[in-house]
N, CA, C and O atoms as a GROMACS GRO file, in nm:
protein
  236
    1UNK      N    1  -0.525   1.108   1.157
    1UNK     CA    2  -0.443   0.989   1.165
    1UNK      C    3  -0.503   0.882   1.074
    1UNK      O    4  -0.622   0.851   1.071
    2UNK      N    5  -0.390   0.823   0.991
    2UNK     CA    6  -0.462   0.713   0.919
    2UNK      C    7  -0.471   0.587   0.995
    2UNK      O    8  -0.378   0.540   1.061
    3UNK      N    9  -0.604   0.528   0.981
    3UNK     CA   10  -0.613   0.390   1.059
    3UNK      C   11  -0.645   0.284   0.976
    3UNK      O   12  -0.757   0.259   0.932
    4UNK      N   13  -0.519   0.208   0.952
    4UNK     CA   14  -0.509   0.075   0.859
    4UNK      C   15  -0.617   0.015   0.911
    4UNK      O   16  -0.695  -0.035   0.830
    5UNK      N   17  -0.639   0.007   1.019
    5UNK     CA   18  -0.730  -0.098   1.067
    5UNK      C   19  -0.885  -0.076   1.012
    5UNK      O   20  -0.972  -0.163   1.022
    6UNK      N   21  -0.900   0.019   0.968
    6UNK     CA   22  -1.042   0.074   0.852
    6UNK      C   23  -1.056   0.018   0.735
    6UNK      O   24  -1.153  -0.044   0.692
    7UNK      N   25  -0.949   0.042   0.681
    7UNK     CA   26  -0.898   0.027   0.544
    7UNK      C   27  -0.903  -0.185   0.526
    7UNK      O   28  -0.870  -0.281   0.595
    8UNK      N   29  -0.958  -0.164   0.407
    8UNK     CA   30  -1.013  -0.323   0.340
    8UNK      C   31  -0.891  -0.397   0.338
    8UNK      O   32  -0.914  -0.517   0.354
    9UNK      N   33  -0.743  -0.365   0.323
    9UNK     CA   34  -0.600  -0.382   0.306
    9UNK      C   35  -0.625  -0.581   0.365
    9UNK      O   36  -0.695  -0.637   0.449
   10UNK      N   37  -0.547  -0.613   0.285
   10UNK     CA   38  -0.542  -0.784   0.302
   10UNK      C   39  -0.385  -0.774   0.384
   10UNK      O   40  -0.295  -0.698   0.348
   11UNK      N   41  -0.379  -0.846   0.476
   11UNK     CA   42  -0.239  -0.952   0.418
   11UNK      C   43  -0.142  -0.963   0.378
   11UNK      O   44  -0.030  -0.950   0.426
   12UNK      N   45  -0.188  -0.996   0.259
   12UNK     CA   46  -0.053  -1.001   0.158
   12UNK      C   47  -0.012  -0.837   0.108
   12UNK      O   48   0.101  -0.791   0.095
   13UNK      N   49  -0.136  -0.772   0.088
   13UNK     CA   50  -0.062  -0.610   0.054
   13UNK      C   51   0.044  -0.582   0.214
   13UNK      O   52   0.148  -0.521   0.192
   14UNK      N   53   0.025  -0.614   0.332
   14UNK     CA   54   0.112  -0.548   0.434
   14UNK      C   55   0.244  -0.657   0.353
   14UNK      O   56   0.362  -0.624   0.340
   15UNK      N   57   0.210  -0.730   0.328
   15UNK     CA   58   0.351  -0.834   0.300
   15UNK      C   59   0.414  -0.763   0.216
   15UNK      O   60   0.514  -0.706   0.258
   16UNK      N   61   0.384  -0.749   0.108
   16UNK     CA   62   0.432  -0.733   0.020
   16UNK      C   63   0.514  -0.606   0.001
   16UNK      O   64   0.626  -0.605  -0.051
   17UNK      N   65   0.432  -0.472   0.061
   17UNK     CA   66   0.450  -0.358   0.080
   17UNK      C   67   0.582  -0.351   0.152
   17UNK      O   68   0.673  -0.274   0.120
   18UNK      N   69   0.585  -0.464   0.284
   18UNK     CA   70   0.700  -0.421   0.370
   18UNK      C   71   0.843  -0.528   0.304
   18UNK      O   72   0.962  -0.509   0.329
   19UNK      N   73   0.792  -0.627   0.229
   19UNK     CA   74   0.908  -0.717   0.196
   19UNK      C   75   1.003  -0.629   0.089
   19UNK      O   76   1.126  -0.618   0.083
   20UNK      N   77   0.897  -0.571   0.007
   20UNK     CA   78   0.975  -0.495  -0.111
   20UNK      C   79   1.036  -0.354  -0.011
   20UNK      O   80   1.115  -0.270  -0.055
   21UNK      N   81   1.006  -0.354   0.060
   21UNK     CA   82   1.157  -0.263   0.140
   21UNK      C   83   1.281  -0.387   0.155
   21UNK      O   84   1.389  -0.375   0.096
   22UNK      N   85   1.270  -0.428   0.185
   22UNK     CA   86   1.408  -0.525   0.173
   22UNK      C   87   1.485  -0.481   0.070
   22UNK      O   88   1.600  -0.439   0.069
   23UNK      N   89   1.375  -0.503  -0.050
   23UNK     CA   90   1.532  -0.458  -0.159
   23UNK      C   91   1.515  -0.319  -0.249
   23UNK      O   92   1.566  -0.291  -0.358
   24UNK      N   93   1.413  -0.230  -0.152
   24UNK     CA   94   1.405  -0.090  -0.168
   24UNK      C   95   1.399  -0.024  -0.094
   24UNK      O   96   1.284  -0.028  -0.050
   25UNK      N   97   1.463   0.052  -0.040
   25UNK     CA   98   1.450   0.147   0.091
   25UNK      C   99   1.378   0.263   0.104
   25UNK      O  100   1.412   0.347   0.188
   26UNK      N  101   1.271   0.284   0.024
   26UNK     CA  102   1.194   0.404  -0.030
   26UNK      C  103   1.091   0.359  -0.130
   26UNK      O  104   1.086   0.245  -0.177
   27UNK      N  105   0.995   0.474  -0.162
   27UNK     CA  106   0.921   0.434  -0.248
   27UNK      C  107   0.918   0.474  -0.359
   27UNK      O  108   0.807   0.508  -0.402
   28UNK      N  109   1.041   0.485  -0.451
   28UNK     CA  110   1.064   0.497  -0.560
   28UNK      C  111   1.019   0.462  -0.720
   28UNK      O  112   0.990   0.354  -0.668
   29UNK      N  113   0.994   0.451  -0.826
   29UNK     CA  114   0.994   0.403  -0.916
   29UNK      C  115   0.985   0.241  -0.931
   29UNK      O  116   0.900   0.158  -0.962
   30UNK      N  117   1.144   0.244  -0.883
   30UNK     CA  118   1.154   0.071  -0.860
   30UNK      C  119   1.103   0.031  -0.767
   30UNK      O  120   1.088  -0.091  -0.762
   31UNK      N  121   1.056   0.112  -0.656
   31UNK     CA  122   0.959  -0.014  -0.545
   31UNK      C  123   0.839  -0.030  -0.597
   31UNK      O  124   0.796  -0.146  -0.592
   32UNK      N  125   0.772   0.050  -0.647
   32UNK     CA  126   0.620   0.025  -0.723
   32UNK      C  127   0.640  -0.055  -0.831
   32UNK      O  128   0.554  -0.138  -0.862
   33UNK      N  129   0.749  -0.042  -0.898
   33UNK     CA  130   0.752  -0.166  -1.042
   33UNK      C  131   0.752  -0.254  -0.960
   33UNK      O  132   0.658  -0.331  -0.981
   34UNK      N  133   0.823  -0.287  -0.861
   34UNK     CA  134   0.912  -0.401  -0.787
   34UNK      C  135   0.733  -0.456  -0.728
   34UNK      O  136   0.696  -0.573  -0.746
   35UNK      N  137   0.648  -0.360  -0.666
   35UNK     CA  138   0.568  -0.429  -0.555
   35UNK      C  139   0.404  -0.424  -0.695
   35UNK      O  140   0.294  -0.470  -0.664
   36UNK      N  141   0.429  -0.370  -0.810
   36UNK     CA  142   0.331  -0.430  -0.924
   36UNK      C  143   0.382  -0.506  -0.972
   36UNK      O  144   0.311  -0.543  -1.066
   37UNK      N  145   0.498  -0.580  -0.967
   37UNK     CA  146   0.509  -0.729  -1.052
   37UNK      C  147   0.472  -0.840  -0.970
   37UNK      O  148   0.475  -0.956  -1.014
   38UNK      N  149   0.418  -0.796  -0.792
   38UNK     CA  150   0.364  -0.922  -0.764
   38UNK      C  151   0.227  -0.884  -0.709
   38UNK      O  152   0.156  -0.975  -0.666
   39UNK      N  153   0.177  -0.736  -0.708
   39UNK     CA  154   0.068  -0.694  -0.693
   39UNK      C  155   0.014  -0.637  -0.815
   39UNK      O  156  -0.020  -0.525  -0.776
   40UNK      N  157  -0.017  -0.643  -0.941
   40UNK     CA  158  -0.024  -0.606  -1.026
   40UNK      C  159  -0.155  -0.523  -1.057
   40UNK      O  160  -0.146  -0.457  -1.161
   41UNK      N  161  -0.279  -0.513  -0.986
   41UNK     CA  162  -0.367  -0.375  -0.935
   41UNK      C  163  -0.274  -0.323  -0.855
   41UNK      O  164  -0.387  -0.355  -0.818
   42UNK      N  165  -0.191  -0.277  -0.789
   42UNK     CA  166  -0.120  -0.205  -0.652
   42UNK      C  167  -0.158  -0.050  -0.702
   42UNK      O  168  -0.150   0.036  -0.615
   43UNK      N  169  -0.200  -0.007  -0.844
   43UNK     CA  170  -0.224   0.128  -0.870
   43UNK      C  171  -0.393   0.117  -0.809
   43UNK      O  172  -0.405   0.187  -0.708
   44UNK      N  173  -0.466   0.076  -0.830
   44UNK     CA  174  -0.588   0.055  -0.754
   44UNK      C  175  -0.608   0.052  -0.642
   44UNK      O  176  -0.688   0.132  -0.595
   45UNK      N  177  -0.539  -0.046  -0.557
   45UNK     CA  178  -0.527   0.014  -0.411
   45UNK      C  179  -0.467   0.109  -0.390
   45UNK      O  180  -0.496   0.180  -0.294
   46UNK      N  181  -0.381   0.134  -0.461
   46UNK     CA  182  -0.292   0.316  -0.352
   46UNK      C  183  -0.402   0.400  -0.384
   46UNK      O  184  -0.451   0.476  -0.301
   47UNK      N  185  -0.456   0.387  -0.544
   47UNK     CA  186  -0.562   0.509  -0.547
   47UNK      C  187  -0.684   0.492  -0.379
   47UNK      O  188  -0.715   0.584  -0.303
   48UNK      N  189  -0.722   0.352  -0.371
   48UNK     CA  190  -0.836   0.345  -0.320
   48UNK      C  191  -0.789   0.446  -0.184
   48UNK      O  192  -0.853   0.534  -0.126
   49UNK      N  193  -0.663   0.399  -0.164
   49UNK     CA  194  -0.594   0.476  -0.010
   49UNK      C  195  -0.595   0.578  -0.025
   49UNK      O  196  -0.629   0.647   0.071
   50UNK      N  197  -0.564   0.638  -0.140
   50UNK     CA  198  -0.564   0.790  -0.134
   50UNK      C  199  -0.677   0.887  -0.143
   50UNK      O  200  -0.670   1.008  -0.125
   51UNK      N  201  -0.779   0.817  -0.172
   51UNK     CA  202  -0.871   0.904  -0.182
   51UNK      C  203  -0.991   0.883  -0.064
   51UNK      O  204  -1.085   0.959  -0.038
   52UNK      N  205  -0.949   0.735   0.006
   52UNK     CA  206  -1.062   0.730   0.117
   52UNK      C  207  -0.986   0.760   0.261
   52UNK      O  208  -1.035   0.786   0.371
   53UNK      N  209  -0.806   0.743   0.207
   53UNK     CA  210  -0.706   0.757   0.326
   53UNK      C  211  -0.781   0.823   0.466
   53UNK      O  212  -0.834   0.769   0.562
   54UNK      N  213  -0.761   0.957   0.431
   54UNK     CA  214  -0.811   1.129   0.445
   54UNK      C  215  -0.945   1.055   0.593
   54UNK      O  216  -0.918   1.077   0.711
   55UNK      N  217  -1.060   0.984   0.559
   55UNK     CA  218  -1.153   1.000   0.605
   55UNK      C  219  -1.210   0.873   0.714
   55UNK      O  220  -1.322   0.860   0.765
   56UNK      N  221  -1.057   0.769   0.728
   56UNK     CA  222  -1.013   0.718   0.817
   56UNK      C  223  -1.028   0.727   0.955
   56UNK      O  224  -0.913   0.721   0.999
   57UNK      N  225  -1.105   0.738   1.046
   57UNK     CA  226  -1.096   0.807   1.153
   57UNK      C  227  -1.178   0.693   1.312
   57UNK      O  228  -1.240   0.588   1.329
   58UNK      N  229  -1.147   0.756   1.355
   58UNK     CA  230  -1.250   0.678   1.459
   58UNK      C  231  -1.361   0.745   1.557
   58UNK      O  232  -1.436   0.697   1.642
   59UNK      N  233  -1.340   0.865   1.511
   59UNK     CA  234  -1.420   0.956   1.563
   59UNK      C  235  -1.547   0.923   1.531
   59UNK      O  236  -1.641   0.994   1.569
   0.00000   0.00000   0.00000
């Protein structure tokens, strides 16, 4: 199970992440252009998620 609550994640990335569903319903092409024109590392954090995601745990 992934636990956000591990993860360094600010704030504004939950903001941003969930606002740009408003005018994307998926995570398409255009939601990542859409959520790097106001997060513009957002490829840096998804990497950071993806590679420490996995080891999330509370065990």
């Amino acid at each position: 199970m992934l636990l956000l609550v591990l993860h360094p994640i600010t704030l504004l990335e939950i903001l941003v992440h969930e606002l740009a569903h408003l005018k994307y319903m998926n995570h398409s092409n255009d939601y990542w252009s859409f959520v790097g024109s106001i997060l513009p590392d957002y490829g840096q954090r998804k990497e950071w998620l993806r590679i420490n995601g996995p080891t999330l745990t509370l065990e």
